[in-house]
C-alpha positions as CSV (number, residue, x, y, z in Angstrom):
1,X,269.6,-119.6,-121.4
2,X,272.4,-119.2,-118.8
3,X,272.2,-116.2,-117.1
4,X,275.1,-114.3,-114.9
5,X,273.5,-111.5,-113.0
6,X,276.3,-109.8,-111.4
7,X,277.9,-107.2,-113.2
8,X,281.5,-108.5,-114.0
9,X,282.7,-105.4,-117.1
10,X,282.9,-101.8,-116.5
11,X,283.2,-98.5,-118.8
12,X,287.1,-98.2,-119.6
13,X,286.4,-94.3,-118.8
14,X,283.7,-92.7,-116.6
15,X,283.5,-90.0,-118.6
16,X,284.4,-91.1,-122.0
17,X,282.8,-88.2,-124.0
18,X,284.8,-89.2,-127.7
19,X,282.2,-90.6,-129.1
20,X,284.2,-91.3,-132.1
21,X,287.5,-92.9,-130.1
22,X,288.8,-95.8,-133.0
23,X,288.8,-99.4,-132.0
24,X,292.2,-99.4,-132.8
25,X,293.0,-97.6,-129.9
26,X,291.4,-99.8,-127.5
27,X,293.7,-102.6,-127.9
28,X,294.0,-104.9,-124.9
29,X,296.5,-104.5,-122.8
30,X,294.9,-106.8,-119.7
31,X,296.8,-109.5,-119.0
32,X,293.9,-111.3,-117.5
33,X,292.2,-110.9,-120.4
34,X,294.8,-111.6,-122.7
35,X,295.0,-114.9,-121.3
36,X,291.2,-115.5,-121.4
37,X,290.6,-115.3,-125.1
38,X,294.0,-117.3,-126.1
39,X,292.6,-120.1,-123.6
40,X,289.2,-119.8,-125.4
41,X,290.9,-120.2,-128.4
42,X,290.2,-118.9,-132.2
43,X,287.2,-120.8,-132.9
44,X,283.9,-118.9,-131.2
45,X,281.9,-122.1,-132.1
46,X,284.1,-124.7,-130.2
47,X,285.0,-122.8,-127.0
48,X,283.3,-123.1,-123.5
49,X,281.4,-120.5,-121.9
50,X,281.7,-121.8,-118.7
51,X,285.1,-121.6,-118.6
52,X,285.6,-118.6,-118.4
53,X,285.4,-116.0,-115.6
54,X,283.3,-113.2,-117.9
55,X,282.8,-112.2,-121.2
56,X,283.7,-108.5,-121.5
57,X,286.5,-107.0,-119.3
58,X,285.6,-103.3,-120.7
59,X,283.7,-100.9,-122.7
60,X,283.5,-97.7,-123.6
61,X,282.2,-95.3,-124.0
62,X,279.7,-95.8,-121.7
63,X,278.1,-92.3,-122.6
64,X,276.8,-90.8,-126.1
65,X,273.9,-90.3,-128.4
66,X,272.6,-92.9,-130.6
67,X,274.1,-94.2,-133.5
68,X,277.3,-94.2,-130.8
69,X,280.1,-96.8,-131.4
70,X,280.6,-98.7,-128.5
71,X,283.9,-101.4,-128.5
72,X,283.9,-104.0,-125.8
73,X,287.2,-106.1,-125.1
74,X,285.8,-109.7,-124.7
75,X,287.7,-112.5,-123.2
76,X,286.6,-115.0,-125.9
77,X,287.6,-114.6,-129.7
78,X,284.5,-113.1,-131.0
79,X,285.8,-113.8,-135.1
80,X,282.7,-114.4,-137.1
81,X,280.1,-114.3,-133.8
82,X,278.0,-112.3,-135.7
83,X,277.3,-114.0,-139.0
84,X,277.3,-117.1,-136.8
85,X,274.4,-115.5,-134.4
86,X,276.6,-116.7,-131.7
87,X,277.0,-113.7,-130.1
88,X,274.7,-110.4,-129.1
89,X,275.0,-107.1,-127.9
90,X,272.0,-105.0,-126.2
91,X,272.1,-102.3,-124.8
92,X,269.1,-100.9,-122.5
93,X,267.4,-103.8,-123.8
94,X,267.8,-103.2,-127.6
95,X,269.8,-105.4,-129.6
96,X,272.6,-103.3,-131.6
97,X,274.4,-103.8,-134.9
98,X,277.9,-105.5,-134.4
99,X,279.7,-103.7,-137.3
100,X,283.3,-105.6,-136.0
101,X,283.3,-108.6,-134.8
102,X,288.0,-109.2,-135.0
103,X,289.3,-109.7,-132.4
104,X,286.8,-107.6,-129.9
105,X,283.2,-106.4,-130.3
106,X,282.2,-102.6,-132.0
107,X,278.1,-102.1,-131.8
108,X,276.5,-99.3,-132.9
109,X,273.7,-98.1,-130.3
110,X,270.3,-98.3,-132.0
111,X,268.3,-95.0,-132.4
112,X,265.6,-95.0,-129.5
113,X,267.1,-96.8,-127.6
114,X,266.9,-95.3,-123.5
115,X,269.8,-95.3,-121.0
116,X,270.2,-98.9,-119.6
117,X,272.7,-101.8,-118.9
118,X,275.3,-103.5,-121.7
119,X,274.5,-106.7,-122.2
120,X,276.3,-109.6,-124.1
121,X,275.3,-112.7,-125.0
122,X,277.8,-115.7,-126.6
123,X,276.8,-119.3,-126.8
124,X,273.9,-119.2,-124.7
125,X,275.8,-117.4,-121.7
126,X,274.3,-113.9,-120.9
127,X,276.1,-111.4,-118.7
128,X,275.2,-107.8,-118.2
129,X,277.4,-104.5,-116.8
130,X,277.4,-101.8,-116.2
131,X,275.4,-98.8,-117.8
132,X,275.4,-97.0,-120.7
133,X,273.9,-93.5,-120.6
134,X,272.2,-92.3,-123.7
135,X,272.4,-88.7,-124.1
136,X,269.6,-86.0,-125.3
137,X,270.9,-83.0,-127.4
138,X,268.5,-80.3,-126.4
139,X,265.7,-79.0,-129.0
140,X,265.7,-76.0,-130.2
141,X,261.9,-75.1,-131.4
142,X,261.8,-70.7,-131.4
143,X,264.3,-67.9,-131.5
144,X,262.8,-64.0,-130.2
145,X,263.6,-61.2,-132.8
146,X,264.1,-64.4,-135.9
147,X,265.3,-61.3,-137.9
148,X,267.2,-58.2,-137.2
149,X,268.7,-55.2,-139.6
150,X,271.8,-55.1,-140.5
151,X,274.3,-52.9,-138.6
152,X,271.4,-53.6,-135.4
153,X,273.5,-52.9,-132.1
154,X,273.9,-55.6,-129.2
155,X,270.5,-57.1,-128.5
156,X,268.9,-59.7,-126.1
157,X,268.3,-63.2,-128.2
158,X,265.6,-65.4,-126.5
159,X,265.2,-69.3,-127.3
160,X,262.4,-71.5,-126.5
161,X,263.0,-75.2,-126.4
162,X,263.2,-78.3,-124.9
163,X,265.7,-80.0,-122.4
164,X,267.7,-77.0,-122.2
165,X,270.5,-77.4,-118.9
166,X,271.4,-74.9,-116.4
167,X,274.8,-74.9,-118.6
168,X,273.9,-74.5,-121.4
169,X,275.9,-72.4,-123.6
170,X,274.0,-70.5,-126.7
171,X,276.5,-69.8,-130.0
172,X,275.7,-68.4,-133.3
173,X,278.0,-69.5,-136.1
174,X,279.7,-71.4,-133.4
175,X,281.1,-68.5,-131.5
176,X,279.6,-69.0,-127.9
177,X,277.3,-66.4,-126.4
178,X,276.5,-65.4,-123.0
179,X,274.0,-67.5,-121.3
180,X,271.1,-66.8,-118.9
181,X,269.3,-70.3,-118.2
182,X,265.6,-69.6,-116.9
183,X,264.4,-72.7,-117.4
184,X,264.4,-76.1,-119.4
185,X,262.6,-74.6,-122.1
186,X,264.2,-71.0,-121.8
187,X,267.6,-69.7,-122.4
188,X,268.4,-65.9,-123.0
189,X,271.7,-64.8,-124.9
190,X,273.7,-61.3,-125.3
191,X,274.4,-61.2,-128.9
192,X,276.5,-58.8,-129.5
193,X,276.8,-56.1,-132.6
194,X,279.5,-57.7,-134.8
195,X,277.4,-60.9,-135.6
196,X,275.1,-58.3,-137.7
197,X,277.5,-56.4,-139.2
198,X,276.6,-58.6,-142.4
199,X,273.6,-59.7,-144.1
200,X,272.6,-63.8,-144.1
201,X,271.2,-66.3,-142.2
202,X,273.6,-66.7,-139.1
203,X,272.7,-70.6,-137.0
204,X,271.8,-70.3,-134.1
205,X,272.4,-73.7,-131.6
206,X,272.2,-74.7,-127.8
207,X,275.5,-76.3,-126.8
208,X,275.6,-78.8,-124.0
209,X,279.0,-79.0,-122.2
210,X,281.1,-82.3,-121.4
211,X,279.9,-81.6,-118.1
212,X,276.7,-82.8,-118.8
213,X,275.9,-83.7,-122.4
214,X,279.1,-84.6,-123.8
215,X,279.6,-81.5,-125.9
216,X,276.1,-81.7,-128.5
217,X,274.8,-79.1,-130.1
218,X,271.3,-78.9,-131.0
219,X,269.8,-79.0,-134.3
220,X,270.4,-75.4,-135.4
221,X,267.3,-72.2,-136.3
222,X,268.4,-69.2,-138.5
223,X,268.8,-65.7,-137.1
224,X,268.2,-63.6,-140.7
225,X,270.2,-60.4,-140.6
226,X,268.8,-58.4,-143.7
């Protein structure tokens, strides 16, 4: 197997936090590698590798959780790669599902899978670039009261968890709280008096700004107000 070590594709954003950004709006607009894929032609089977300069001018995004979509503009016509087994995308080492393989490449990264390099092999030729960085939502695991009366005035919420970050934000029934971080498996919150002005369980979730998580909550716990 023919192997190009150099990284030669790069994220189209740094911080491309949408995880859910269509492929339709990633339509290529490089001239360079415009050119490329109509000088490769429209067969994948009968086209050189060699010829061309890379395989992938850009990805994105380069940052999410798993089960991500991930499109990469290639330089070569990628129609029917997949069936074929002509082409492959890993990513940290993993091999992904290609769910599109017209006219550019849309992978799906695999659950597990750790932060690590995008690579793509077609016809033998592998070339890898730069990273993509799998994200963590943090894990919720206790809340301290779990159950309050109703018509209880403001109060002190305490959560105990995993992989909390210093900006983490904590909201019940999405309204955001104020958030003392003590550590990566404490958070306190100021909940305040209106949240139990009515009986029922009221989710309680760590939020992870686009700062540094991309905007992910974490799997919610209930606060019962009885």
């Amino acid at each position: 197997m023919r192997r190009l070590s150099i990284a030669l594709f790069a994220p189209l954003s740094l911080l491309a936090c949408d995880t859910s950004e269509p492929a339709a709006d990633l339509a290529r607009t490089d001239a360079t590698s415009s050119a490329d894929t109509a000088d490769a032609g429209n067969d994948p089977q009968s086209a050189d590798p060699d010829t061309l300069p890379f395989l992938v001018s850009r990805f994105g995004p380069n940052l999410g959780l798993s089960g991500t979509h991930v499109t990469l503009l290639t330089a070569f016509e990628p129609s029917g790669c997949a069936a074929a087994g002509t082409c492959e995308v890993t990513v940290g080492g993993v091999e992904t599902q290609i769910v599109n393989d017209v006219g550019l490449l849309e992978v799906v990264v695999p659950l597990g899978v750790r932060t690590g390099p995008v690579c793509v092999t077609w016809l033998g030729r592998l070339e890898c670039g730069e990273t993509f960085t799998v994200l963590t939502a943090s894990l919720l695991h206790a809340i301290e009261p779990a159950a309050v009366a109703v018509g209880e005035d403001t109060l002190t919420l305490s959560l105990h968890g995993e992989a909390f970050l210093p900006d983490a934000i904590v909201a019940i029934d999405w309204q955001r709280l104020e958030t003392t971080y003590l550590s990566p498996n404490h958070l306190t919150a100021v909940v305040p008096a209106s949240i139990f002005e009515s009986a029922g369980a009221k989710a309680v979730m760590v939020y992870a700004p686009t700062s540094s998580r991309c905007g992910t909550y974490s799997e919610p716990l209930s606060l019962v107000v009885e």
